[in-house]
C-alpha positions as CSV (number, residue, x, y, z in Angstrom):
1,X,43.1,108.2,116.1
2,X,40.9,105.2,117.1
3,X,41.0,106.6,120.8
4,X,39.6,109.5,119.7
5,X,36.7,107.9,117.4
6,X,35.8,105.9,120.3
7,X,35.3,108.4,122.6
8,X,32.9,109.9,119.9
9,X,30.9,106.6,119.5
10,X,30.6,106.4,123.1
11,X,29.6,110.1,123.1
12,X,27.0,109.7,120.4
13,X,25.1,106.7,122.2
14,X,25.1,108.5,125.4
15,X,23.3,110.9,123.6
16,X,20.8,108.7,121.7
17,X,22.3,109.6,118.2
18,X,20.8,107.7,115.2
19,X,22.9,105.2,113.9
20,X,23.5,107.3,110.5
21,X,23.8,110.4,112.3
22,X,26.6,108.3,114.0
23,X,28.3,106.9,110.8
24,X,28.3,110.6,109.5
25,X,30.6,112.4,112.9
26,X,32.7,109.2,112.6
27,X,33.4,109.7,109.1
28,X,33.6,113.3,109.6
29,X,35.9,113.3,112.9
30,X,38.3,110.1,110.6
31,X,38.7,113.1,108.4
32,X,39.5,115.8,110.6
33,X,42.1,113.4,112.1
34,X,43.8,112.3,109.1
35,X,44.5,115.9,107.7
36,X,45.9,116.8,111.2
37,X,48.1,114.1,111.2
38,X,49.2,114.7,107.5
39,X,50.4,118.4,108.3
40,X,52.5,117.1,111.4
41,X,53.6,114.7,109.0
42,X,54.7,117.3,106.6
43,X,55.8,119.4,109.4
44,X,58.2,116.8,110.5
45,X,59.5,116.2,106.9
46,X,59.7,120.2,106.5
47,X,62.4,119.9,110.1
48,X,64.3,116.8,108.7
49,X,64.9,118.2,105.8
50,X,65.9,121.8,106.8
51,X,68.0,119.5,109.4
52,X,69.7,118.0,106.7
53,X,70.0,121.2,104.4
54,X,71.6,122.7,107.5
55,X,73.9,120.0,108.1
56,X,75.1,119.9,104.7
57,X,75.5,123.5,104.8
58,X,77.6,122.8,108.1
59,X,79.9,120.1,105.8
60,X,80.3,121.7,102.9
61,X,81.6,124.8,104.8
62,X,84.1,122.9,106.9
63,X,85.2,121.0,103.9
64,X,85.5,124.6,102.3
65,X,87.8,126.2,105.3
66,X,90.2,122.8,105.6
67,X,90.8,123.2,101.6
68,X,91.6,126.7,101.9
69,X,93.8,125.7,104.7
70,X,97.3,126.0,103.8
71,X,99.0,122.4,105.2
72,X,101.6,124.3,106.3
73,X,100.2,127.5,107.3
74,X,102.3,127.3,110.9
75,X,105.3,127.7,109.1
76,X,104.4,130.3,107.0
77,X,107.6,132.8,108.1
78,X,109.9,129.8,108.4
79,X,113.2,130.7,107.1
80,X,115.7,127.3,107.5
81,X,116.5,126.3,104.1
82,X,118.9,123.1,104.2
83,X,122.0,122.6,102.2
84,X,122.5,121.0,98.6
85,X,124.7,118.5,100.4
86,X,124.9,115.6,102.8
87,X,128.5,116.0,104.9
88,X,127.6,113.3,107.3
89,X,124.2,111.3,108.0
90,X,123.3,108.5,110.6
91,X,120.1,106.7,110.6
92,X,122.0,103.6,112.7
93,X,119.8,101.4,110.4
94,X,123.2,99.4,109.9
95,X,123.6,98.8,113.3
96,X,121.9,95.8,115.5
97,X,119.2,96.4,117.9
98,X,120.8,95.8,121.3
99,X,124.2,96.5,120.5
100,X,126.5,100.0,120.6
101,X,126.5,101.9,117.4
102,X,129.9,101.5,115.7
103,X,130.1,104.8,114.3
104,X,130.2,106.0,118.2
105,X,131.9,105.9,121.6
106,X,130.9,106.6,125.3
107,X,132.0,106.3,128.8
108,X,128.7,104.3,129.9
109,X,126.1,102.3,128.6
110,X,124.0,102.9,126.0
111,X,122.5,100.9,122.9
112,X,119.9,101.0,119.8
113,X,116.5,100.1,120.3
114,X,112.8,100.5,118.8
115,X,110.0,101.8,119.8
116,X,106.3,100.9,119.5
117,X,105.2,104.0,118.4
118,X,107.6,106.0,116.4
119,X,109.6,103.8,113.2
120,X,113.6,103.0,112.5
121,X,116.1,102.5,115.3
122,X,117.0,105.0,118.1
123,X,119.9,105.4,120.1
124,X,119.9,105.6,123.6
125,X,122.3,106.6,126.1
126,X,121.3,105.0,129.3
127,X,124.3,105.1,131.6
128,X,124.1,108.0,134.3
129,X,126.0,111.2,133.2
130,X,126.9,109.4,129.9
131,X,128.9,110.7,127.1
132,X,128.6,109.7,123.7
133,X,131.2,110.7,120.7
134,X,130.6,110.5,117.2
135,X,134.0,107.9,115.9
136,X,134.0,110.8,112.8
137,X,136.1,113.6,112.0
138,X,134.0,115.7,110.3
139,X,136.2,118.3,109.0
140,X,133.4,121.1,108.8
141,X,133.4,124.2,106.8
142,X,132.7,128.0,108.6
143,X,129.2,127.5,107.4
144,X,127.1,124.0,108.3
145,X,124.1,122.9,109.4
146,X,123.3,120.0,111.8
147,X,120.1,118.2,112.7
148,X,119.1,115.9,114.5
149,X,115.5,113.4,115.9
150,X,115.4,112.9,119.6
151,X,112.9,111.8,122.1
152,X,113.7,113.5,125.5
153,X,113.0,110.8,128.0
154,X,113.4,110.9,131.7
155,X,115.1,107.8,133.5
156,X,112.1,107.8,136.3
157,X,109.2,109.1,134.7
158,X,108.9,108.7,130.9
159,X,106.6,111.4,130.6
160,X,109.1,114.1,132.5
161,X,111.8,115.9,130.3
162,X,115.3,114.8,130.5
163,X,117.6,117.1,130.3
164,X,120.8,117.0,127.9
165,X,123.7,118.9,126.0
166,X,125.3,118.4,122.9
167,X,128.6,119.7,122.0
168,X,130.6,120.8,118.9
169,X,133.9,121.3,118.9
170,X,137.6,121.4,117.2
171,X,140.0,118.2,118.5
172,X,142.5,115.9,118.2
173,X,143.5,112.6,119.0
174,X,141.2,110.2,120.8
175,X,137.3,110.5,120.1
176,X,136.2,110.0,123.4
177,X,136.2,113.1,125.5
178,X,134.1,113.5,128.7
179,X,134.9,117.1,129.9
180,X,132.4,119.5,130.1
181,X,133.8,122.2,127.6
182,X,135.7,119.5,125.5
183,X,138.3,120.5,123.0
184,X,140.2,123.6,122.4
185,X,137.3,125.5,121.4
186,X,133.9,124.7,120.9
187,X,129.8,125.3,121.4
188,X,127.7,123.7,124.5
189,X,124.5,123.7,123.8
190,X,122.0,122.7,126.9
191,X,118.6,121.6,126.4
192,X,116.6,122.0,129.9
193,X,112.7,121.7,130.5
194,X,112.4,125.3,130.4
195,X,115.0,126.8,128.6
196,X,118.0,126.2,126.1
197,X,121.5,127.4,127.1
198,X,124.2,128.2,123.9
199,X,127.4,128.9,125.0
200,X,131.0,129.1,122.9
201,X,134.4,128.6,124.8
202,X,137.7,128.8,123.6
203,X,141.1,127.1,125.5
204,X,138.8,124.7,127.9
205,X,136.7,127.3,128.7
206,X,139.1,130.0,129.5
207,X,137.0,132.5,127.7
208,X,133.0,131.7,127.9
209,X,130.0,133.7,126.1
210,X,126.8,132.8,127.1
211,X,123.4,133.0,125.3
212,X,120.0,131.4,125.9
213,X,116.2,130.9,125.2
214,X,113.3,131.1,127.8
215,X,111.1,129.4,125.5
216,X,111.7,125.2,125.6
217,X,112.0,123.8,122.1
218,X,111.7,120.7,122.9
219,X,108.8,118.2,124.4
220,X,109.3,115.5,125.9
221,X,108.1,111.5,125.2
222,X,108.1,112.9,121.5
223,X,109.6,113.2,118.6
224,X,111.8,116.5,118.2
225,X,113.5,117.4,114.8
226,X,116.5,120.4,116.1
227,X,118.0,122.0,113.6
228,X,121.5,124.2,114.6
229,X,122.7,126.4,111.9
230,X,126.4,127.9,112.5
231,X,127.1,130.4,110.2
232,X,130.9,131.9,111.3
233,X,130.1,133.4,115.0
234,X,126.5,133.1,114.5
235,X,124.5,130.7,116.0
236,X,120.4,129.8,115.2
237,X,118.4,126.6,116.7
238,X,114.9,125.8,114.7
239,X,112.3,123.4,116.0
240,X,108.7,123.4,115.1
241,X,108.7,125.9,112.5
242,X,110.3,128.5,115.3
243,X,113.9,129.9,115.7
244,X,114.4,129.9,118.8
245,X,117.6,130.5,119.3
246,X,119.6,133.5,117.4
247,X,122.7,134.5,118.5
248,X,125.2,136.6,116.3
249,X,128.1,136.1,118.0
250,X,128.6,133.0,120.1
251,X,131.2,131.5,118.2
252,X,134.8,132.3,118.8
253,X,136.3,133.2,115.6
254,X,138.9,130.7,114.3
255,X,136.5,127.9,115.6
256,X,137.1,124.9,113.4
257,X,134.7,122.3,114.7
258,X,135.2,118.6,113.4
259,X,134.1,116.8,116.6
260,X,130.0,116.0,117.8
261,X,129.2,114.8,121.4
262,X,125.9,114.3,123.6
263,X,126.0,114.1,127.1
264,X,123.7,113.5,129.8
265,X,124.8,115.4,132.7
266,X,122.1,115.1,134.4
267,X,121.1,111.7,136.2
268,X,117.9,111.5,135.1
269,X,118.3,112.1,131.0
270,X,118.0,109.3,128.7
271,X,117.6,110.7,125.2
272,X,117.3,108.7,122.3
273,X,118.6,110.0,119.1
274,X,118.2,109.5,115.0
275,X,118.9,111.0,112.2
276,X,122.1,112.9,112.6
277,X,122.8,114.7,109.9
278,X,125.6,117.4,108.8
279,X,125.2,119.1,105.6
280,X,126.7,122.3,104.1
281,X,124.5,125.9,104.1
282,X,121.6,126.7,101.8
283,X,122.6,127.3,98.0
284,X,121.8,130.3,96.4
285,X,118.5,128.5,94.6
286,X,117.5,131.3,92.6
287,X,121.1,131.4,90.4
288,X,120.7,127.9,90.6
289,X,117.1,127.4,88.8
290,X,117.3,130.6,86.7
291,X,121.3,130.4,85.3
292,X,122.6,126.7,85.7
293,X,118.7,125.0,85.1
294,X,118.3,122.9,88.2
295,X,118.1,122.7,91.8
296,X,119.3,119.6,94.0
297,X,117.2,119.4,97.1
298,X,118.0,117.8,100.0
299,X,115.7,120.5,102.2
300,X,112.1,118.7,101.1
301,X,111.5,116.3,103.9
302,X,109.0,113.1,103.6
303,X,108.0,110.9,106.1
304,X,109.9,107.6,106.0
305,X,108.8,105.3,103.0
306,X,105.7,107.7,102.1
307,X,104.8,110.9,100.0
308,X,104.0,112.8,102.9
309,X,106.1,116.4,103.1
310,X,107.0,117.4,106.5
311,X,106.8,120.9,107.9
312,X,110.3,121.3,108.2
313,X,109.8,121.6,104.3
314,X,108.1,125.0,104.1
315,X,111.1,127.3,104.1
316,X,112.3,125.5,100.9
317,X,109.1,125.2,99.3
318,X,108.7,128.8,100.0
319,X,111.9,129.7,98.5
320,X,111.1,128.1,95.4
321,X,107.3,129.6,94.9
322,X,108.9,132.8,95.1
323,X,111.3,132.1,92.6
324,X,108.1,131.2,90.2
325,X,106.1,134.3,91.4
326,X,109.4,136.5,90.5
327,X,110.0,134.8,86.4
328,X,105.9,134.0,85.4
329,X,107.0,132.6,82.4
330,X,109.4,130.3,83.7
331,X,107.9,126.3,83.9
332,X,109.8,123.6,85.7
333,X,110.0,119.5,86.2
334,X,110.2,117.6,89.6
335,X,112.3,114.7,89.7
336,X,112.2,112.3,92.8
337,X,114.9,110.1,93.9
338,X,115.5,107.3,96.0
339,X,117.8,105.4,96.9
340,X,118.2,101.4,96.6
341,X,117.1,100.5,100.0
342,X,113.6,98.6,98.7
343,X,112.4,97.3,95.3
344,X,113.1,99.3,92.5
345,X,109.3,99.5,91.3
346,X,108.2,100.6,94.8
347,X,111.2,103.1,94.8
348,X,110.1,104.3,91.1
349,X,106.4,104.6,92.6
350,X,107.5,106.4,96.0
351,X,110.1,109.2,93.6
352,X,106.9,110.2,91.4
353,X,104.5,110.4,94.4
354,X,107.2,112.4,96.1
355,X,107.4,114.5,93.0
356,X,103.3,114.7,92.9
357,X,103.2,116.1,96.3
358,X,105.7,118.8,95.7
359,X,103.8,120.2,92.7
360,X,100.3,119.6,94.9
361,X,102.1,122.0,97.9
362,X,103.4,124.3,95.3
363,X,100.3,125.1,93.4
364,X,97.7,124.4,96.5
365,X,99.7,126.0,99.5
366,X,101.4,128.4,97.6
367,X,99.6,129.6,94.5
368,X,101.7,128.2,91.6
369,X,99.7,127.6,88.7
370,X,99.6,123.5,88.1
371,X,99.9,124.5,84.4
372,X,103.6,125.9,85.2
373,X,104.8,122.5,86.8
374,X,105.6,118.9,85.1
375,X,106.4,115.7,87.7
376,X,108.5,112.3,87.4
377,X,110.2,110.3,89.6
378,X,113.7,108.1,89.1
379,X,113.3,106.0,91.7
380,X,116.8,104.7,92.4
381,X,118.2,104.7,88.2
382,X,120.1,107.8,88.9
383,X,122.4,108.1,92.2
384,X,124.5,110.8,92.7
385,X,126.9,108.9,94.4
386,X,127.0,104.4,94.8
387,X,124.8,103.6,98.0
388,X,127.3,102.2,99.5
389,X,126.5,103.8,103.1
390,X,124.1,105.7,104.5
391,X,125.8,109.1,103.8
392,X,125.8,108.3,100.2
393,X,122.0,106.8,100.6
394,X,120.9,110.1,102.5
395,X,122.3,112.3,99.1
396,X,120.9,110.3,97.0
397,X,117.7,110.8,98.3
398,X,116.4,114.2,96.9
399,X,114.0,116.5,94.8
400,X,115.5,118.2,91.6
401,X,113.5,121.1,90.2
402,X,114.6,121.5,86.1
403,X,113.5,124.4,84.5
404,X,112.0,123.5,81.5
405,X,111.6,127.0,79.5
């Protein structure tokens, strides 16, 4: 603005203006100049603030679609719902970091470690084509279900998938067994990059039926959680919220499996494994809530130590919201448990959050009304059976769903 009124001084004495004549275009052009800049002023304010309308706009309608996200919308159609008991569980948190798990055996090398990005202790089989045996008989009924954690690694590159097979199969005698179709009969299932081969066998492989999956359930350098459900003959692998494997009749029928191997064929696999875990099928949860007034749950995952619910969750969260939709009038209590691993407060603070977030999923990811649903938590006052090892711990860990009217 004073460049301009300068260039009208200079352009009034040029042109021998009076001095008042002067003082009234200076006042007049100081005017001129001052509304002008108060309208791009205004302008400007007028731009920021649409700006700032629009970009609240923008927040408040991605804040709307992630609420009306369902958390676990991916596993929607996910139909794995866990048994009401643990047969068998395995976290090695009893065993020392460096040393060979004592409830196993193996032909080579092999030892627990940590890792810097994913918690608890793994175990690794690092000898080249190791086998590792489970020291258990496990005494399995027609109907179980197995799952497992494992980080695929590969001995050269840790970023490559490393292939390996798991076997389950009827035995006697010694634990360790190192044939490829161990047993008298018994299922081989391979995982590869690409694919996962199921087959049954019978007699040492006298008699073989083969199955498979083009689509690779597993990635590698990450945590998996596999799920295998035997029901009879029938045979169905979950991971990631997909079955991808179902096979009706891979199971020779007599089978009585009590016997649980990894091996690592291959040269380059070097799995690590956590978590192993037998339990029996899924309950029939609707007589159980509706007749006998409560449902034990050992199919609601959490993260370790934390409230958070894990997808693997869905199909028995699912299972339960239907049961709700189906009896309207019927209300219900969650009850978390823990076990004694911890201090008791903590553990009575973690069994109500845990019971918290199964009421939130119900009524937020499922459409429950919060009105229908009461929460508490035990923490570890109430085990099922003494924690005296981490079977015991893994059953006493659960959800129970009371009906209440």
């Amino acid at each position: 603005m004073k460049k301009l009124v300068l260039i009208i001084v200079c352009m009034c004495l040029a042109s021998n203006y009076s001095y008042s004549q002067f003082e009234f275009l200076k006042k007049k052009a100081e005017k001129v100049l001052e509304e002008k800049v108060e309208e791009a002023i205004e302008g400007d304010d007028n731009k920021d603030d649409k700006k700032k309308e629009d970009k609240k706009e923008e927040k408040n309608d991605k804040k709307e679609n992630k609420s009306n996200t369902p958390s676990l919308q991916s596993y929607s159609k996910y139909d794995f719902i866990p048994g009401d008991k643990v047969l068998f569980f395995d976290d090695f948190e009893s065993d020392e970091i460096g040393d060979y798990p004592v409830n196993w055996v193996g032909n080579s090398s092999g030892e627990i470690k940590t890792t810097n990005l994913y918690p608890g202790k793994w175990f690794q089989m690092t000898g080249n084509e190791m086998v590792a045996c489970l020291k258990h008989n496990l005494n399995l009924p027609d109907n179980f279900i197995f799952e497992f954690d494992v980080i695929p690694l590969h001995k050269e590159n840790p970023n490559d998938f490393g292939d390996f097979w798991l076997n389950l199969y009827e035995n006697d005698g010694d634990f360790l067994n190192d044939q490829l179709y161990p047993g008298r009969n018994g299922l081989t299932i391979q995982f590869h990059e690409n694919r996962c081969d199921v087959r049954g066998y019978k007699e040492g492989a006298s008699d073989v039926r083969d199955g498979s999956s083009d689509i690779s359930p597993l990635k590698p350098a990450s945590v998996n959680h596999v799920i295998v459900w035997v029901q009879k003959s029938r045979v169905r692998i979950y991971h990631e919220g997909k079955k991808v494997v179902d096979l009706p009749s891979v199971v020779f029928v007599g089978t009585k499996i009590n016997r649980l191997l990894f091996n690592t064929w291959s040269t380059y696999g070097v799995p690590m494994i956590k978590n192993i875990r037998f339990t029996t099928t899924a309950p029939d949860m609707r007589s159980k809530l509706l007749t006998e007034g409560k449902i034990v749950s050992h199919g609601i995952y959490f993260d370790v130590s934390s409230d958070k619910i894990k997808p693997e969750s869905a199909g028995t969260l699912k299972a339960i919201s239907d049961i709700l939709k189906e009896n309207p009038t019927v209300k219900i209590r969650i009850v978390g448990h823990t076990d004694n691993d911890g201090k008791p407060e903590n553990n009575w603070t973690l069994s109500k959050k845990r019971a918290d977030s199964v009421k939130n999923a119900l009524v937020k990811d499922y459409g429950i009304e919060a009105a229908r649903i009461e929460t508490d938590g035990k923490g570890q006052t109430e085990p099922i059976e003494p924690n005296t090892n981490a079977q015991a711990k893994a059953n006493n860990r659960r959800v129970e769903i009371i009906k209440i009217k």
